[in-house]
Every structure is written in structure tokens, then in C-alpha cells.
C-alpha positions, -999 to +999 in steps of 0.1 A: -108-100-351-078-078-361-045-090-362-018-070-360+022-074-357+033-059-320+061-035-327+091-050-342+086-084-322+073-102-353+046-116-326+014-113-344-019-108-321-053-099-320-058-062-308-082-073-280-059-090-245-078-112-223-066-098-197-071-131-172-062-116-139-105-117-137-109-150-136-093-157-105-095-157-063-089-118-069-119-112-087-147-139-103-132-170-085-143-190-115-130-227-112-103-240-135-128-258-160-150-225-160-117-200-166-107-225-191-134-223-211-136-185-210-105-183-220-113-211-249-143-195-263-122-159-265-101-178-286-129-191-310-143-153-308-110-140-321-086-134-291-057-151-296-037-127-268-039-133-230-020-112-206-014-131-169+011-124-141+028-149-116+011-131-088-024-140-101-016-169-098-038-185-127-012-206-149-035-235-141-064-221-162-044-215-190-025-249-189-063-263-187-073-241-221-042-249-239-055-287-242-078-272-268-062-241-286-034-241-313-003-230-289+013-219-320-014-196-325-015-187-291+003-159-277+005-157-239+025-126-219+036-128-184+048-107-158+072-109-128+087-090-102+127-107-109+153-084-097+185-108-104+192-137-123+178-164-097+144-147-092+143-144-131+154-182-134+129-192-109+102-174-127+108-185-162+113-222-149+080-221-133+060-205-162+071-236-183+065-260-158+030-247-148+018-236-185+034-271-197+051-251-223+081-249-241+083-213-244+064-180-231+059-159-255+065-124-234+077-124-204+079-092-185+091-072-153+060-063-136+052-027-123+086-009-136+087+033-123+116+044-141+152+036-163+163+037-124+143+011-115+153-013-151+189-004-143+183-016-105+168-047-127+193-050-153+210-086-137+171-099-147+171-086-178+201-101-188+184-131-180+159-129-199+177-116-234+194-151-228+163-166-223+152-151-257+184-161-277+181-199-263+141-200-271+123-197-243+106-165-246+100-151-279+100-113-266+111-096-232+094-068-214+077-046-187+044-031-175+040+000-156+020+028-145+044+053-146+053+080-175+091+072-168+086+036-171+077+040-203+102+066-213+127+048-197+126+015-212+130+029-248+168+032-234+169-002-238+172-021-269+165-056-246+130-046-243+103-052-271+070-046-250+059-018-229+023-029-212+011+008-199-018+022-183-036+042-210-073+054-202-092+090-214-088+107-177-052+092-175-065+077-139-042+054-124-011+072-139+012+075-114+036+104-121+015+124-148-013+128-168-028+115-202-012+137-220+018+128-209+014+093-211+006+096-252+032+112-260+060+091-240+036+057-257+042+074-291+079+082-288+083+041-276+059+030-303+085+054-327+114+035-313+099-001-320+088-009-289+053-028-288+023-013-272-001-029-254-025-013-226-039-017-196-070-009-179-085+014-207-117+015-183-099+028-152-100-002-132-137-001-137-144+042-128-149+043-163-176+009-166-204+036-169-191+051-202-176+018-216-176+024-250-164+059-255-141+050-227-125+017-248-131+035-279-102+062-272-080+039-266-091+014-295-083+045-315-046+054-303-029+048-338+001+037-315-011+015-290-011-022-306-031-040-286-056-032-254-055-055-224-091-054-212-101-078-180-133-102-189-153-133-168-180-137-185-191-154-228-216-119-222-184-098-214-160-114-241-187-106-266-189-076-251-157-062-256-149-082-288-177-064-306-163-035-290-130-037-308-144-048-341-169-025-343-169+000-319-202-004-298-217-030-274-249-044-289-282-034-268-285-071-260-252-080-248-260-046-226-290-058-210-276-092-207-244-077-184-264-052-168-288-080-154-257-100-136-252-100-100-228-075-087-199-078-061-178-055-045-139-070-047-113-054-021-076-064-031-057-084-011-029-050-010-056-025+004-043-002+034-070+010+047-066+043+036-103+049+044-109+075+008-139+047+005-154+049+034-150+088+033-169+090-001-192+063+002-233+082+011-247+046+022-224+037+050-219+006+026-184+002+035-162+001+065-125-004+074-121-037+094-083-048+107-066-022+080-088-031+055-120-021+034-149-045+039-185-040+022-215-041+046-249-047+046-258-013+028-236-014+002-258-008-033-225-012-054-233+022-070-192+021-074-183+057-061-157+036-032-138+024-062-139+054-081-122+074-047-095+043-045-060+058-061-045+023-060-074+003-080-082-016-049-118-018-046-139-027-081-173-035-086-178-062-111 
């Protein structure tokens, strides 16, 4: 697996994420030892990146894996929702304590929209450039799905990541297009920042057309690294093939295409109802504000592909 330096961090990673969000109650449900060893044999594959999030709540798993990777070759990006210096304190102190180490490698604010929002954030980010100087993170960033997110955290020099969403039909940008979206990610990539993306599949509407779907974003000469969601040894060699050569082998294919599917609803679903409006085989319904699958669903996929928000996936 590739290894390449992420901007001007000096943090050196592979170019595939495991993006671990997967693994957990939101999506596989896998137990600790099983998302452990996922996350393990990623790492003998190559992977030597994992993105997580306090909200997936999942630090568990990775604490488990840690007892057998090299932590100094391990390079682990978090995410947080810290407006001020106590919410960023809390955060920090309970990544250590729950990863049982001494230092997170990124650590950034989750779902920024805009320099508006970064400057309603700036208490936080102060927080965590003093974090950096002391040692306990090695790099300070933020994720978001927004154009403006991205341009707006070139404007500050305290941020060394930007984790955006990057896909060929630019679905799941919020304020724009993929157009857009490339050329704000090549301006920050200009400026130093470090690029690494998110959801180059769409959230799953682009699962059919995987490999052309991965390989435009594989090919962005400005993107560092892609952040791709996996639960499965089939998926990991999936996707790691993928990156190294560009195609999913035919037996990997048929070994993926032969697991059991699920529909997942997220735990933010509104009940907006664009699933139920799209779906042909009554196979969903809203229940108390929220989408549930019924009896008919097939898992042909078409409820997710209607969802804006990413809140239905088939895996």
C-alpha cells in the first residue's frame, strides 16, 4: 500500500482510510473482538489510517486493535462537535482515556459549513493548537460537507486537515456541486492543507459502479488519502486492491455480492418520507417519524439513493 505524507503535517499514511464508523451499532454491529480484528488485518493489508468520530462511539474497538499494531505506525483521526474550550477538553481527555493513548494523531471539528461556523468555533480551536504544541495531537482539523467548509478553513493556518465529501456526482454536497468542490479541495491542498475524503461511493448510491466510482477519486492528484467505510476481510480486500490497482478482483466480487444484505436507517432520520415515495415495492414505511423496512423490501437500494441526508444505506 501507498504511503504518502498528508499535506504539510509530516503525518505519513496509507492512501486507503478505514473508515470505522461500519463496524458499529450504526451499521454491522460487529462485536469488539470481531471490529478489532478487522481493523487488525487492514493493518497487515496495508492500512495504516483509520478515521472514527466520538459520536460512533467505537474507541473500544480500536483500543482492542491497538494491543496488536505498532501505535507509532498507526495513525488514528478523530472528530468532535467542541464549540469552546470545555467541550474540546472533554473530548480530547476522553479520546486518550478510551483509545489508552497518549496522543491522537488528528483530531477534528466534525461537520464544519463555513469560516462562520470555525470562527463561531474558534474558543475550540484554540484548544486544540494547544493541545498540538503540548503533544497530544499531532495535527488539528475538520470534516465537512460543504464547499465553504473547505474554503473556509484555508483562512486558518491552525488547521492541517480538511476531511471533505468528494464523489463523481458530487452527491451529498451541501452547498454546490463537484465542480465546485475540486476546485475549493485544490486551492486548500495549494495552501498545505491535507486532503482526505469521504464517502467517494455516495454513501453507498454509487455501490453499483464501485470501481469507476472510487477510481475518480483515487485519481484526484490533490486528494491525499480516501476514507472508504469497510466490515468485512472480503470488503478490506476489496477496496485495498482497489487502491493499489484500480479494480476489484472477480472473486472478491462474487464473494461480496453473495453476503446477506440489510437495510440500515440512521438514528437522525426525519421521516421525510422521499423513501417511501420512491420505493416500487412498498418495502418501506415511516413508523413514529422514522423510516422502517418491511416485509417487501428486496434491498434493490433506490430508498437510499432518494435520502439527501445519507440516512438509509444498504450494506
Amino acid at each position: 500500500m501507498e504511503r504518502i505524507f498528508l499535506g504539510n503535517t509530516g503525518i505519513e499514511v496509507s492512501r486507503l482510510c478505514f473508515g470505522s464508523l461500519t463496524i458499529t451499532s450504526f451499521q454491522a454491529n460487529l462485536s469488539i473482538k470481531e471490529g478489532a480484528e478487522l481493523i487488525k488485518y487492514a493493518y497487515l493489508k496495508g492500512v495504516n489510517f483509520l478515521d472514527t468520530a466520538e459520536l460512533y462511539d467505537n474507541y473500544d474497538y480500536i483500543k482492542e486493535a491497538l494491543k496488536g499494531i505498532d501505535r507509532n505506525d498507526f495513525v488514528i483521526a478523530t472528530k468532535c462537535y467542541a464549540y469552546d474550550k470545555k467541550t474540546a477538553e472533554k473530548s480530547l481527555n476522553e479520546a486518550l482515556k478510551e483509545l489508552n493513548t497518549d496522543y491522537i494523531d488528528m483530531f477534528l471539528l466534525h461537520e464544519q459549513e463555513s469560516i462562520h461556523t470555525l470562527r463561531g468555533h474558534y474558543e475550540a480551536i484554540e484548544y486544540f493548537s494547544q493541545a498540538k504544541k503540548e503533544g497530544k495531537i499531532r495535527a488539528f482539523g475538520m470534516s465537512t460537507h460543504r464547499v465553504e467548509g473547505v474554503l473556509g478553513a484555508i483562512e486558518f493556518d491552525e488547521i492541517d486537515v480538511i476531511h471533505p465529501i468528494i464523489n463523481k456526482l458530487g452527491i451529498g454536497i451541501q452547498d454546490g456541486n463537484i465542480e465546485d468542490m475540486l476546485k475549493a479541495i485544490e486551492k486548500a491542498h495549494n495552501a498545505g492543507k491535507g486532503i482526505y475524503g469521504m464517502k467517494p461511493l455516495g454513501g453507498g448510491h454509487l455501490i453499483k459502479d464501485a470501481e469507476k466510482a472510487f477510481n475518480f477519486v483515487r485519481n484526484i492528484p490533490y486528494v491525499d488519502a480516501v476514507a472508504i467505510g469497510m466490515q468485512s476481510k472480503d470488503e478490506i480486500d476489496a477496496n485495498v486492491n482497489l487502491m493499489n490497482e484500480g479494480y476489484i478482483p472477480e472473486e472478491v466480487k462474487r464473494k461480496i455480492d453473495k453476503k446477506k444484505r440489510r437495510l440500515i436507517v440512521s438514528y437522525y432520520c426525519i421521516g421525510c418520507g422521499n423513501c417511501v415515495r420512491t420505493c416500487k415495492n412498498n418495502g418501506i414505511s415511516i413508523v413514529d417519524g422514522k423510516a422502517v423496512p418491511n416485509d417487501n423490501c428486496i434491498f434493490c437500494g433506490y430508498c437510499a439513493q432518494s435520502c439527501p441526508e445519507f440516512c438509509i444505506k444498504v450494506i
